[in-house]
C-alpha positions as CSV (number, residue, x, y, z in Angstrom):
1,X,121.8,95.4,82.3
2,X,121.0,91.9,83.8
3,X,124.4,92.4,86.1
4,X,123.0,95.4,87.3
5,X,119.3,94.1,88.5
6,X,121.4,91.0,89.6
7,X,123.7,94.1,92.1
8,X,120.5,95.8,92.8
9,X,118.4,92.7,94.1
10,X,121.5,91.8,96.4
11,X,121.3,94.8,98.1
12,X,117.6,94.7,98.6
13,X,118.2,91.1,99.9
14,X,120.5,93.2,102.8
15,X,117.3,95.0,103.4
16,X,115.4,92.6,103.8
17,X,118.0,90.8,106.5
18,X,118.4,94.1,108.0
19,X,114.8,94.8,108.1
20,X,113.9,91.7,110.2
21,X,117.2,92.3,112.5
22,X,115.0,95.6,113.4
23,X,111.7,94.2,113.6
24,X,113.0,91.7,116.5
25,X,114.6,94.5,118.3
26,X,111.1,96.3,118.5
27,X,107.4,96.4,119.1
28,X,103.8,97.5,118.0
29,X,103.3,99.8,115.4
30,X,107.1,100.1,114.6
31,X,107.5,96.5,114.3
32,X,105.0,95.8,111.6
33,X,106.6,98.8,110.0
34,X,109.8,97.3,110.2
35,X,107.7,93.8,108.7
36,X,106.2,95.7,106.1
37,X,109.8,96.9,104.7
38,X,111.3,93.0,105.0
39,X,108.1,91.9,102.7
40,X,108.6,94.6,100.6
41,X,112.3,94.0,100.1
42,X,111.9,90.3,99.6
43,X,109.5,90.8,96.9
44,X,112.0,93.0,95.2
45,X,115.2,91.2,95.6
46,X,113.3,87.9,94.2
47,X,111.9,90.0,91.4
48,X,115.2,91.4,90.4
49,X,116.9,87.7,90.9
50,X,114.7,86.4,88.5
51,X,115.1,89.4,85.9
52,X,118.8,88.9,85.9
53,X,118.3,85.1,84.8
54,X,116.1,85.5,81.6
55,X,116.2,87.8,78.7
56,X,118.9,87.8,75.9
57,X,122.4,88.2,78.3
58,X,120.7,86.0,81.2
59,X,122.9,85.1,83.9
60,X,122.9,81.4,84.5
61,X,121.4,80.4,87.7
62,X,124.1,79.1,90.0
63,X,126.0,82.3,89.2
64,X,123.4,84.5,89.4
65,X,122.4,82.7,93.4
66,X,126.3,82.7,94.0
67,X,126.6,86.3,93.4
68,X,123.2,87.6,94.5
69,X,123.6,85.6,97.8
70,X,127.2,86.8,98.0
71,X,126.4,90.3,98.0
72,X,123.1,90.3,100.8
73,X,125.9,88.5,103.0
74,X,128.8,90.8,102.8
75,X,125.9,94.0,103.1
76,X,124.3,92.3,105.6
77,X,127.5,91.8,108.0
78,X,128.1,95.1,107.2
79,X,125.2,97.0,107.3
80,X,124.7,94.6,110.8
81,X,127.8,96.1,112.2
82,X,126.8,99.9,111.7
83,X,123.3,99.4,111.8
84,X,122.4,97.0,114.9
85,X,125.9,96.9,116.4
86,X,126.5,93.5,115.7
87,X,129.9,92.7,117.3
């Protein structure tokens, strides 16, 4: 179960990367929308994180970072490219 939050909160970490790509690219009311989802996503990535560390199978830290942090990179250049157009 812990491997699963851990796959979960690395995809909300991509959400949250994504979300603040979009809120630079816009203004006014659709920018703080775009704020509210990064805050939103943060919290929930960093919850999850910290879920998949404790408890009886907890993920020991450095793996659980390496892995989390692997996952929000490799969505995020993806999700860049087809999202924002990244190059």
């Amino acid at each position: 179960m812990n491997w699963i939050l851990l796959i979960i909160g690395g995809l909300f970490e991509t959400g949250f990367a994504i979300s603040l790509g979009k809120a630079q690219h816009t203004s006014g009311r659709e920018m703080w929308l775009w704020l509210i989802a990064f805050a939103v996503s943060v919290c929930i990535s960093m919850y999850l994180l910290f879920k998949a560390m404790g408890g009886e199978n907890a993920i020991p830290v450095g793996t659980a970072y390496a892995v989390w942090g692997a996952i929000g990179a490799i969505g995020t250049v993806i999700a860049g490219i087809v999202c924002l157009r990244s190059p």
